[in-house]
N, C-alpha and C positions, 0 to 999 in steps of 0.2 A: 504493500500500500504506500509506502513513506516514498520509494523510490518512485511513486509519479507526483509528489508531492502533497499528493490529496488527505488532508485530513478530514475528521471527521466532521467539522462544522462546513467543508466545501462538498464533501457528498451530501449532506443532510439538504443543502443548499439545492445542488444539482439534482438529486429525488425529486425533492419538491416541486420547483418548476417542472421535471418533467411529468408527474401525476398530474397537476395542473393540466399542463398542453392535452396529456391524453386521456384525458378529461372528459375536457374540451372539446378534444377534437371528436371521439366517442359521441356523445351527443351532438355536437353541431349535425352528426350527419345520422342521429337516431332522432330528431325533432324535425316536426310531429310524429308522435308514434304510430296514428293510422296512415301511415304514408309511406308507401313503398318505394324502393327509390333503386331505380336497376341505371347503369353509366356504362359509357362507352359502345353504345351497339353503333351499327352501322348497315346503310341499304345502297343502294347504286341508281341512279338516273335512269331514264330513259337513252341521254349521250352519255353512260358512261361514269360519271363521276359520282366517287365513294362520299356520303354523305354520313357523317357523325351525329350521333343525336344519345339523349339523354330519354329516360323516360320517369314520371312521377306519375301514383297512381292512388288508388284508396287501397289500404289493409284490407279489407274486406272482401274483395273480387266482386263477383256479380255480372251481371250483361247487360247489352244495349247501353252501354255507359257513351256518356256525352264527351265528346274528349277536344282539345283546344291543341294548336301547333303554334309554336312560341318562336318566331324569328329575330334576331339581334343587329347591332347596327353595324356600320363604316367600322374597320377597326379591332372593332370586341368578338366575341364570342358570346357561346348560349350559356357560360356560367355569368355573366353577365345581368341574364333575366332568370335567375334559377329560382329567386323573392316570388317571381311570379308564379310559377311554376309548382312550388310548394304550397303555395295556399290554394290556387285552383285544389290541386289534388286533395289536400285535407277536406275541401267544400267538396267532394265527390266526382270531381272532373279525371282523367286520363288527361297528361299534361307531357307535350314533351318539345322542350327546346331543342333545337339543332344548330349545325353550326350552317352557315352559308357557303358554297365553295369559294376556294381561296379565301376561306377562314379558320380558324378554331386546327380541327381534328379535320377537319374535310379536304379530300383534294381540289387542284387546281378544275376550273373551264373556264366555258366561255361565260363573260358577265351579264351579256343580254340574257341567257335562259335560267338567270338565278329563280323565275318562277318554277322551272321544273324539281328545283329542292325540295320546295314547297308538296309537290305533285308528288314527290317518292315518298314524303314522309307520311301521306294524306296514304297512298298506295299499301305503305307497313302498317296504319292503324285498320286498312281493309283488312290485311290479312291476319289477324290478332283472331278474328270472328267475335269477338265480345264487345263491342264498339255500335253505335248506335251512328251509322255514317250521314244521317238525315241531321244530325244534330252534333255538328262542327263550329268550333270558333276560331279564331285566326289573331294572335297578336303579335303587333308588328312595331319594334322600336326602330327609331330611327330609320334606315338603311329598309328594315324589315318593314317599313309601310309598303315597300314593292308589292306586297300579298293583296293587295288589292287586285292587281292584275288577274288572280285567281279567282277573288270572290268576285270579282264581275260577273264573272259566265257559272260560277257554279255554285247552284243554288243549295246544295247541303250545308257550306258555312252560314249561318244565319247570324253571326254575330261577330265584330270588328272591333278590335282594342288597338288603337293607336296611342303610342306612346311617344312624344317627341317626333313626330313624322305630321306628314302630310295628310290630307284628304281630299280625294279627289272628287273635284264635286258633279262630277260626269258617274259615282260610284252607284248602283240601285238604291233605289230609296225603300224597299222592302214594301211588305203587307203580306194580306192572311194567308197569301198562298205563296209566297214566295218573299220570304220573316229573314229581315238584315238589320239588326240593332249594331249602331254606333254607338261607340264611347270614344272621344279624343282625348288625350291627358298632357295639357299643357302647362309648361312649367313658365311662369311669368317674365324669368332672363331667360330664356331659351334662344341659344346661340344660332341654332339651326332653323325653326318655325318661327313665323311671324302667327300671333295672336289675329290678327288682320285676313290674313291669308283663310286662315282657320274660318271666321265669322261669316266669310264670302262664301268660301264650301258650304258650310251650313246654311246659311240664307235661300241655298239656290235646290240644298236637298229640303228644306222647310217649304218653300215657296213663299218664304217674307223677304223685307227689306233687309239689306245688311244692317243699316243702322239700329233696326229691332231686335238683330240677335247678338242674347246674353249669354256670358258663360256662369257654369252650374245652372243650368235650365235646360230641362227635358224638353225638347222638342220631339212630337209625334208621343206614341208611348209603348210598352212594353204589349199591353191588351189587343194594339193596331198592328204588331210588330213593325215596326217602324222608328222607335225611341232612338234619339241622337241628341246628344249633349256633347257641351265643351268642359272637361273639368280642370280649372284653372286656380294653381294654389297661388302665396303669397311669396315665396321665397327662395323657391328649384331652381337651378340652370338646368341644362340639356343633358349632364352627365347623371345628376341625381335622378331623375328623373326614374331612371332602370333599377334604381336601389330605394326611394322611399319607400319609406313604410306605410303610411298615408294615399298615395299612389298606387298603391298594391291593393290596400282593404278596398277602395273606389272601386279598381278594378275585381277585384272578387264580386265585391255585392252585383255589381251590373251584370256578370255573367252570371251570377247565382238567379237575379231579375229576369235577365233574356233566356236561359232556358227554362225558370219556370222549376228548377230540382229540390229535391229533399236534401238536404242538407249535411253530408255526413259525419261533418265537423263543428261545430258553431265558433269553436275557437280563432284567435286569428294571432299568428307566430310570428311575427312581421319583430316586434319588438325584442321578445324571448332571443330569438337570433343571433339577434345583436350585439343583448349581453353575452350569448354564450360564444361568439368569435371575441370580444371584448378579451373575455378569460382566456381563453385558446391563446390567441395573441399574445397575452400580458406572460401566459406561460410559456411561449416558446420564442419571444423572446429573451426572458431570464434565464430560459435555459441555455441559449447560445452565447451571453456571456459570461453566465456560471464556468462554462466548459472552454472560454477560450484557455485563462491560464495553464490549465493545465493541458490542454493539447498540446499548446505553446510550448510548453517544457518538455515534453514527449518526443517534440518533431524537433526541436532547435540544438536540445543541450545533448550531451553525450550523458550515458548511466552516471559515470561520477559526477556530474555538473547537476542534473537533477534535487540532490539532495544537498545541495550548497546552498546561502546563500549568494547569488549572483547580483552584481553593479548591471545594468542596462546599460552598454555604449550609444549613446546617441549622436546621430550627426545633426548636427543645428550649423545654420545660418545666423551666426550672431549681429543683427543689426542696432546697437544698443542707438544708436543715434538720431534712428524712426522711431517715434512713437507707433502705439500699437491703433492709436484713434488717427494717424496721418497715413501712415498703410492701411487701414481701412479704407480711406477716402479714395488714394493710389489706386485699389483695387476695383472701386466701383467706376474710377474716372477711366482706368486703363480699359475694361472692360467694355465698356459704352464707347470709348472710342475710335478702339481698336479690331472693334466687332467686326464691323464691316467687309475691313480688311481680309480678316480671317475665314470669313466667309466664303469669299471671293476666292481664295487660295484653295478652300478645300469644294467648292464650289463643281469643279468638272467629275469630281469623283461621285458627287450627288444623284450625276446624269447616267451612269456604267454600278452603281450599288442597285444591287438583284434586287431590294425591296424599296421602296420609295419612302415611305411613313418613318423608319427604320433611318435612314439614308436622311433625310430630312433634320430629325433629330438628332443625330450626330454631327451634321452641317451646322447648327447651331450651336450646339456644346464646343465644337471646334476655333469659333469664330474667340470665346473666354479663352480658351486654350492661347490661341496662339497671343493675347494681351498678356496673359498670365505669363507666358516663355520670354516675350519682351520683356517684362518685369523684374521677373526674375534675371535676366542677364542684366540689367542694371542695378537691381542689387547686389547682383554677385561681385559686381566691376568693383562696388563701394565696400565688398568686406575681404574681397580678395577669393572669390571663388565664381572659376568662369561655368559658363553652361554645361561643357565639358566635363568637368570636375566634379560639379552637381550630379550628372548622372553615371560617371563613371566609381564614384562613392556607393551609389545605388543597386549596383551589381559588380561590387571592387571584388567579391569570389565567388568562381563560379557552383563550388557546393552548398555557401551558403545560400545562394539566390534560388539554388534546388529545392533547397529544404522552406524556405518560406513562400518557394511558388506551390511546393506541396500541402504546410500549411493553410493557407489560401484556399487551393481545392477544395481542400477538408472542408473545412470552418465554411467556405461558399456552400458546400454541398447540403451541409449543417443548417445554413440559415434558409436555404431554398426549399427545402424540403417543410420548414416552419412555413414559407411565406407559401407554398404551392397546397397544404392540407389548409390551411386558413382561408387565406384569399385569396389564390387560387382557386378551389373546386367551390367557391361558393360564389365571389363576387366578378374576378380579373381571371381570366386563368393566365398561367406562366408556362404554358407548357407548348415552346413550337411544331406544329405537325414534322413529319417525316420528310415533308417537301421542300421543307426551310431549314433543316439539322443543315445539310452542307454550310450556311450563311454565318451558324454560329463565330466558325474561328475569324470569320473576315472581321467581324462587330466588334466582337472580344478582342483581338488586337486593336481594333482604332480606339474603343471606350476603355481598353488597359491605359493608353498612351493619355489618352485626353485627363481620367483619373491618375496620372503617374504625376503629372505636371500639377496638377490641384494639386497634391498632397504636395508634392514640394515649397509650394506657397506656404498653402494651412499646417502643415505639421511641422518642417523643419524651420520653419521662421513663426509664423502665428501661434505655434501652440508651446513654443518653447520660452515666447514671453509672458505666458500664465503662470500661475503656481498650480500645487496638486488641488489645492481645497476645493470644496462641494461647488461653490458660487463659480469657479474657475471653471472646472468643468461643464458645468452648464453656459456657461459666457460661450466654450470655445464649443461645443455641439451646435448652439446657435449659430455663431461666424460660419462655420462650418456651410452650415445650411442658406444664411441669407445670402449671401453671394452669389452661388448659382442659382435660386431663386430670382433674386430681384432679377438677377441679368436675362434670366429665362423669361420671368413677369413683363419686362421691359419692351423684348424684341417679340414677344407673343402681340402684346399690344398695339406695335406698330404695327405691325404685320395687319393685325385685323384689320386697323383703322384703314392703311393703307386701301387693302382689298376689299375692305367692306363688310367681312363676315368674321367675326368672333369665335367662327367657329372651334381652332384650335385653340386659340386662347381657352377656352373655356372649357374643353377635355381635356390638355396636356397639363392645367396648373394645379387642379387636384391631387392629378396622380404624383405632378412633382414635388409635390410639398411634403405629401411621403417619404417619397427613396431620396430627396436629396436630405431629410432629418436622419433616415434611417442611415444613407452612407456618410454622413459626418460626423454620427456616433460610433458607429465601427470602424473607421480611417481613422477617428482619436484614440480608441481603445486599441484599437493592435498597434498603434507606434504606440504607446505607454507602454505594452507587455514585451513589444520583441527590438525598439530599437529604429525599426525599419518602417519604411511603407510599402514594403511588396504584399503582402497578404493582404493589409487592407485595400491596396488596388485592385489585387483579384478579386475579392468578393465584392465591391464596388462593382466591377469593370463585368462581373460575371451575372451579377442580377440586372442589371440595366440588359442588358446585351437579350436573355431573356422576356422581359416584359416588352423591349421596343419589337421583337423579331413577332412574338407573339402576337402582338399589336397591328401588322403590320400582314398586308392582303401581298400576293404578288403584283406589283405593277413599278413600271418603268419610270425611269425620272420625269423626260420627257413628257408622260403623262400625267403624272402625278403638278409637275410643274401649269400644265394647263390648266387646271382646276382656278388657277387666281387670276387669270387673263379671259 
């Protein structure tokens, strides 16, 4: 025991978090208990392409069950709407999101027949035989309002749940013999829909004035089959919109409304969830920095060095003659103005990176980078260490750069594995299809590099003019994080304004507000433990690389570049 260091109050430690997480994680995906929940199947197109889907259903079985196919937006995946999906199934519904092609789990086609997705999945709840096919509902976030195309012509979906999408107002306006209940779910900053747009649609399936129609008002009703409403909260953007809680119950009851079912559930999990990822969370990540120390010591020191104690050799940038509040300023000023440039530079490689969304967001991160490089060579001119110097300190031997690239692996594997059972299989998934594994090492080299350069800023100069204490630590997780934040916040901003649409703005700064708190706690913690910034690059450089690939549909620069012109 003693020879990995681990005493008894750092196992007691590391237990604990990890009952916690497996908890956690145990219920997150045992709630609600009448809910079945089968993952991973897959059907094939008419042209062809394997389609991934999920399925949620009732505990109970039974036939002629009413069942709903759950399409996701630009982007995301079907764990994305998975909120939804669960509580359909708890109210008695057969619920299964799927991924779209050149998404999720699914393979590549062509983009114009993403309605035939729709059509395979419709095709697998045929052949179930326990399925009631006269009584189909169809929702559609974002991307996923395409299903309209489907429920146009076929009259066994009787019921439409738009979420952050469109409405077309060419869509049926339903009645007794051929029953199409609308619900639209608008989020009031909604990056992507205008509220306007929305009111015209309905005006035209009402047959009133635009300026009479109100949102949270039934229009037509559920007796006529016909009911269409706008339901619009006070404080969503476009991204929450897939994850309210509030947004889900709407949408439960209305489906519960339009078919008319008994109930199997009355409960509604929407909140329960939340807490129980809250825990899941809380415990996997004190598990992974319970367990860095002592991996650390396992992977780093030889058996006799384990059980000593050890000085930490640090390499620092000693700048005594910046303050740590003028290098602040340095860094947001170098950044803003140096963006451009850096852009520009990495700019051609945007147009030849296999994924674009992927490619895009490294284009960005690169443009800090390359301020951050300028930076640092004029610091270094001022304390006597050139660029050179700086990275060749960084990897001065080559066994030990082994052993903390292996480190890295670990501990990445470690924290991935927390982030993929949590938010992963419930909100985001992290996990790139078969068809984008190749893509990995291209990413993973450019976000190692672009994270090699940050750390050398942030840790060898920024976190070496803190002290250890509690307040210090948290000052330097912050800095950590505002940085690439504001500068992300910034150029998100122009961008919209420029082109007109918010739309990235308003998906990428959630998620970034995340991973860049999350990599500036782990970039601070592993240089405190080992010295170095190689492992907290890798695990930085190693979960970005996942979420952006994931993230990210196949399409070319070129095209992707269209989209703002």
């Amino acid at each position: 025991m003693n020879k990995y260091n681990l005493s008894k109050k750092r196992l007691i430690i590391i237990f604990v978090f990890l009952g916690i997480f497996v908890i956690g994680t145990i219920f997150m995906f045992i709630t609600p208990f009448s809910v079945k929940s089968t993952y991973g199947l897959t059907t094939t197109t008419d042209d062809g392409v394997i389609i991934s889907f999920n399925v949620f259903e009732p505990q109970n079985g039974g036939s002629n069950k009413p069942a709903f196919i759950i399409g996701h937006g630009s982007m995301v995946n079907k764990e994305m709407v998975k909120g939804y999906a669960v509580e359909l199934a708890a109210a008695g519904f057969v619920a299964v999101p799927f991924d779209f092609r050149g998404h999720g789990q699914s393979s590549d086609g062509e983009r114009d027949d993403m309605y035939k997705d729709i059509i395979a999945i419709k095709a697998y709840l045929s052949s179930r035989g326990d399925i009631d096919m006269n009584s189909l509902g169809y929702i559609g976030y974002s991307m996923g309002g395409l299903g309209q195309t489907v429920i146009q012509n076929d009259s066994s979906f009787i019921c439409f749940i738009g979420i952050g999408t469109w409405l077309d107002p060419t869509l049926r306006t339903g009645n007794s013999t051929n029953p199409l209940h609308v619900l639209m779910i608008q989020a009031i900053f909604d990056e992507a829909v205008e509220l306007s747009d929305q009111k015209e649609s309905v005006s035209i399936r009402a047959g009133i004035p635009i300026a009479d129609v109100d949102a949270n008002k039934i229009y037509g009703s559920f007796i006529q089959d016909n009911a269409t409403m706008i339901y619009l909260d006070d404080d969503s953007n476009h991204l929450k919109v897939a994850w309210d809680a509030d947004f889900i119950r709407v949408a439960r009851d209305w489906a519960i409304n339009a078919f008319q079912i008994d109930v199997v559930d009355e409960n509604f999990y929407g909140n329960l969830r939340a807490i129980i990822l809250f825990i899941q969370i809380f415990g996997g990540i004190g598990l992974f920095f319970a367990i860095v120390d002592p991996i650390s010591k396992l992977i780093l020191l030889s058996k006799q060095e384990r059980g000593e104690e050890r000085e930490i050799k640090f390499f620092r940038i000693e700048s005594t003659e910046i303050s740590l509040g003028k290098l602040s300023i340095q860094m947001i000023v170098y950044s803003l103005l140096l963006a451009i440039p850096g852009i520009l530079i990495f700019f051609p490689l945007l147009l030849i990176l296999p994924l674009a969304i992927a490619g895009f967001v490294v284009t960005l991160l690169f443009g800090q980078t390359f301020s951050f490089l300028v930076l640092l060579w004029r610091l270094g001119k001022k304390t006597g260490h050139s660029i050179k110097n700086i990275f060749k300190t960084t990897f001065e031997s080559r066994a030990k750069f082994l052993r903390e690239l292996i480190l890295g692996l670990i501990l990445a594997t470690i924290l991935y594995l927390v982030a993929y059972l949590s938010i992963g299989l419930n909100y985001l998934a992290l996990l790139p299809s078969l068809m984008k594994v190749w893509t990995i090492p291209i990413f993973f080299a450019i976000m190692f590099f672009i994270n090699l350069v940050y750390s050398m800023i942030m840790q060898f100069i920024v976190q070496n003019k803190l002290k250890e204490r509690f307040q210090d630590t948290l000052e330097m997780i912050f800095l950590g994080f505002i940085f690439p934040f504001l500068y992300f916040f910034i150029l998100l901003l122009i961008l919209g304004a420029i082109t007109g649409s918010y739309f990235y703005f308003g998906n990428f700064i959630p998620i970034a507000l995340v991973s860049f708190t999350l990599n500036s706690a782990v970039s601070m913690f592993l240089y405190k433990k080992t010295g170095n910034i190689v492992a907290g690059t890798v695990i930085s450089a190693l979960l970005i690389t996942f979420l952006i690939i994931t993230m990210s549909p196949p399409q070319s620069g070129l095209s992707f570049l269209g989209r703002f012109f």
